[in-house]
N, C-alpha and C positions, 0 to 999 in steps of 0.2 A: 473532127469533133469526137469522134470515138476512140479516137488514137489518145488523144488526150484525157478523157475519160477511163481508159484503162491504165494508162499513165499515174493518173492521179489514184486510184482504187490501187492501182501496186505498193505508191507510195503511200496510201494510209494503210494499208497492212503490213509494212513493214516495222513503221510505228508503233502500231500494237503490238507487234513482238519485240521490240524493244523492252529494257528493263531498267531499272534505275540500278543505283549500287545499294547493296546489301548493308543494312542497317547493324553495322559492327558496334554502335555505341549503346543501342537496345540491346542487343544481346549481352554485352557486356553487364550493363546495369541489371540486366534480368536475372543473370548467374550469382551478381555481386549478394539480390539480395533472395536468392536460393531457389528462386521458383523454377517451377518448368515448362514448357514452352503448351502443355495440357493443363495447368493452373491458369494460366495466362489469356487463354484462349476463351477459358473458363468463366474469368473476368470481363471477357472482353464479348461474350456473347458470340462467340462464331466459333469453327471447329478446329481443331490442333492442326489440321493440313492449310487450310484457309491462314492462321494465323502462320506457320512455315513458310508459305509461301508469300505473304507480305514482307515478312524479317529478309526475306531473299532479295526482294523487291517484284517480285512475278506481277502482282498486285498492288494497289494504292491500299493506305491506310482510310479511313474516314478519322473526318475533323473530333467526331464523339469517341473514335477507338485511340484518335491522339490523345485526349485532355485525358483517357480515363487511364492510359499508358503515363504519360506526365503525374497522374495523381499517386497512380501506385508505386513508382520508381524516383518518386521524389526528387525529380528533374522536370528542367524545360523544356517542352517542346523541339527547341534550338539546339540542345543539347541531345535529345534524342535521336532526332533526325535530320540535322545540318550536317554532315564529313565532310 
């Protein structure tokens, strides 16, 4: 039973350092219309590292930093964040 139990505690931390892939179509969109990755941030209520490190995928976005990123870059959701 413990054998298993550190089995599994192995595999949810490796999980968690996993990363998605880096949001190249946000970025893109975000250059297209001039801002910077501190206005953005700025927008988006959290701090220019916080927000760097989401665009990389380190972290999840939330569903409210999505619609407010879709509202500002005048894109879908789908479009932002599908590759």
């Amino acid at each position: 039973m413990c054998r298993t139990r550190n089995k599994l505690q192995k595999g949810v931390a490796k999980l968690k350092k996993e990363k998605h892939k880096e949001y190249v179509f946000l970025t893109a969109h975000q250059k297209r219309k001039g801002l910077s990755d501190a206005e953005v941030a700025e927008i988006l209520g959290i701090t220019t590292r916080t927000y760097q490190n989401k665009v990389k995928g380190l972290s999840d976005f939330t569903l409210s930093e999505a619609n407010k990123l879709s509202k500002l870059l005048n894109q879908t959701k789908e479009e932002l964040f599908l590759t």
